[in-house]
N, C-alpha and C positions, 0 to 999 in steps of 0.2 A: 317426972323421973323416968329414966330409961324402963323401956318392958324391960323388966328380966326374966319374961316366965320363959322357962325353959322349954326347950324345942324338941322335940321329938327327933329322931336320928334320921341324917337325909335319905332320900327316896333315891332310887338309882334309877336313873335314866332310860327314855327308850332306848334300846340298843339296834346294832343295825334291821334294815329289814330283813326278812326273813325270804331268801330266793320264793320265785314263784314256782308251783313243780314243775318240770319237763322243761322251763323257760330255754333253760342254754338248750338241748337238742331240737329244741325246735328252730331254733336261730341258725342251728351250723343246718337244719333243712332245710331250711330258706335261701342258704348260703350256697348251698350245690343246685348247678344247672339240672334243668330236668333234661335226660337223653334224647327225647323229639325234636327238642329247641336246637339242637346244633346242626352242623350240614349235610350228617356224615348221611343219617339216614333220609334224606329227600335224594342226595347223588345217588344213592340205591336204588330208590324206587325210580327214576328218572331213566338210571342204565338198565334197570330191569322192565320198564317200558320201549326203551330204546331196543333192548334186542329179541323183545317179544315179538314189534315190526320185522325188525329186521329177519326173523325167522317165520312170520308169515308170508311175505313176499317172497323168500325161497319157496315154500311151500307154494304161493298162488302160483309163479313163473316155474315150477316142476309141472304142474298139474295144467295151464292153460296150454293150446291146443299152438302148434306153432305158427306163426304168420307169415302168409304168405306175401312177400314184394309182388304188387303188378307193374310187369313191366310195360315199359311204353312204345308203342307201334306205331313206325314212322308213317308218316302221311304217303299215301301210294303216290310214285311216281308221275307226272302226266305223259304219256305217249304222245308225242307232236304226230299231226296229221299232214302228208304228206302235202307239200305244197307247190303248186306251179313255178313261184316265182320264190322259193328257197333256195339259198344260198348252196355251194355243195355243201354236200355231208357223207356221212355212212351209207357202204351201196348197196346195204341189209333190203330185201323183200324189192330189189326194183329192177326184173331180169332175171335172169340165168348163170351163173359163176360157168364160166368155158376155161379147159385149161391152157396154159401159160407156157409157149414156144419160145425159144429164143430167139430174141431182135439181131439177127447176123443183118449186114448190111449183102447186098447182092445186087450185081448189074444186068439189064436187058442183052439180050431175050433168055437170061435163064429165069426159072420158073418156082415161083416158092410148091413147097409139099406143104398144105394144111392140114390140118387135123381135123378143124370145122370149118362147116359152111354157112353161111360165111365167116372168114375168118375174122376172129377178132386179137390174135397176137400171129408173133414169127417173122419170119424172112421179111425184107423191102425194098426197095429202091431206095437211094438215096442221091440224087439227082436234083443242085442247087435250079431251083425254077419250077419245076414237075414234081419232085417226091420230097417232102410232103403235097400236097397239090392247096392251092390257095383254097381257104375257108370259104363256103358260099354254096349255090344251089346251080346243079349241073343238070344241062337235060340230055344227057347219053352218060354210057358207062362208061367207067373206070377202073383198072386192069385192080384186084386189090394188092397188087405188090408195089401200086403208090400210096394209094391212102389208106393201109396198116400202118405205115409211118406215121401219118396223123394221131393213128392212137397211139403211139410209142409219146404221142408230145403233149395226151392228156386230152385229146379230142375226140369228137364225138360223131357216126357215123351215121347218115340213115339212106337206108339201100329202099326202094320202090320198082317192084314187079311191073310192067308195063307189058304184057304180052297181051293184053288185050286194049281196048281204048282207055285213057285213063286219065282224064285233060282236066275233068273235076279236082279229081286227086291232085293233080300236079297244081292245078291255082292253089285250091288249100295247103300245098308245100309249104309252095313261094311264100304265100301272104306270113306262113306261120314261121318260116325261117327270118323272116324279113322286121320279126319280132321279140324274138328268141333275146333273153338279157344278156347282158355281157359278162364273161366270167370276173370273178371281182380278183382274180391276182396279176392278169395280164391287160385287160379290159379290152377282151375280144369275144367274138362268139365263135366259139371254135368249135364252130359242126359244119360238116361236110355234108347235102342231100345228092343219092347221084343213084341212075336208074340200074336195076342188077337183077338176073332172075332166080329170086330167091326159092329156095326145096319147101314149095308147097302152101308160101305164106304170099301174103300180099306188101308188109311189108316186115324190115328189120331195123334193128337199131344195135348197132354195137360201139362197144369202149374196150379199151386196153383190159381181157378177161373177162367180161361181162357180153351178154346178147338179150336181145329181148324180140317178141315175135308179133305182130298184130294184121289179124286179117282183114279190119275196115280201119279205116283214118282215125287216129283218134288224137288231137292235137295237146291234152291235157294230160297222156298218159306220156306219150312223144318227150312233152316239159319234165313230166316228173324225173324219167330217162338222164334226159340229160344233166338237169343241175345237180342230180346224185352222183353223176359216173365225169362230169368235165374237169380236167384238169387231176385226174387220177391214173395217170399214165407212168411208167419209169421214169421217161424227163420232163422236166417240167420246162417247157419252150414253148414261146407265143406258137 
């Protein structure tokens, strides 16, 4: 037979759970970023290291001491030494600078006025055959109202005293004219030797403005003379 014992009145259920405390605020905590984690504050400290540099190096560059550029110093020049068998050149240190008459031309028997003796510019002759007189070694004189012409043409003169015996000196001329290089733009030697009695020397050498003096032979200074002063005349003619 069915129970029928009667039942007691139903039991009511568990009902929801019951929130844990604080649970929700601590979730929406959870929920929001913390203010470190984002970018804002590393770009701060970053710009604020950045211009901490940047205001020390003003600071070092106020306070370091200025620098000095060394400059640089050219390598000194070399002085060429004068040379016998150099080319011409500048007629710096080799003679005497004489001043500079005018080239008139003028005929025999008038007489030039020089200013020095001997001369090395002015008046000449100019007489196809005689004035200029042909390049080479002369054993008597030469009036200089011909071979001033010569230096007008860029040649080169050399006078020897002979008032006493002088036959050594004259071979040493010869041999040394007879050696003398050829000028490199006409390729002549365009020096004149011819006997003359010079004021007090033995002997001379002159060029168009230029003079030089020497009272014993000296064959090396004679060269240096010439390849400085040949072919420095107002014309330039063999």
């Amino acid at each position: 037979m069915p129970d029928r014992r009667r039942r007691g009145p139903k039991q009511p259920g568990p009902g929801p759970k019951a929130a844990r405390p604080g649970g929700a605020a601590a979730a929406r905590g959870r929920r929001k970023k913390s203010w470190w984690s984002g970018p804002l504050p590393w770009l701060l400290i970053v710009g604020g290291l950045v211009a901490l540099g940047a205001v020390g190096a003003i600071v070092y560059a106020a306070s370091a001491p200025p620098r000095t550029t060394a400059k640089a110093t050219p390598p000194p020049t070399a002085t060429p030494a004068a040379d016998a068998t150099a080319s011409p050149g500048s007629p710096d240190q080799v003679g005497e600078t004489q001043p500079i008459q005018d080239a008139t031309h003028i005929q025999p028997p008038q007489k030039a006025s020089y200013q020095t003796d001997p001369p090395s510019s002015g008046p000449h002759y100019s007489i196809p055959g005689q004035a200029p007189v042909n390049w080479g070694y002369y054993d008597r004189t030469i009036a200089p109202e011909y071979y001033v012409h010569n230096l007008e043409h860029g040649g080169v003169v050399l006078l020897y005293n002979c008032s006493t015996d002088c036959t050594a000196d004259q071979a040493s001329i010869k041999d040394w004219v007879s050696k003398v290089p050829k000028d490199p733009q006409f390729g002549e030697v365009k020096l004149v030797a011819v006997k003359y009695v010079g004021p007090g020397h033995r002997f001379a050498m002159v060029s168009w403005g230029w003079r030089m003096f020497m009272d014993t032979w000296d064959p090396a200074q004679a060269q240096r003379f010439y390849v400085t002063h040949v072919d420095h005349g107002p014309e330039a003619i063999p």
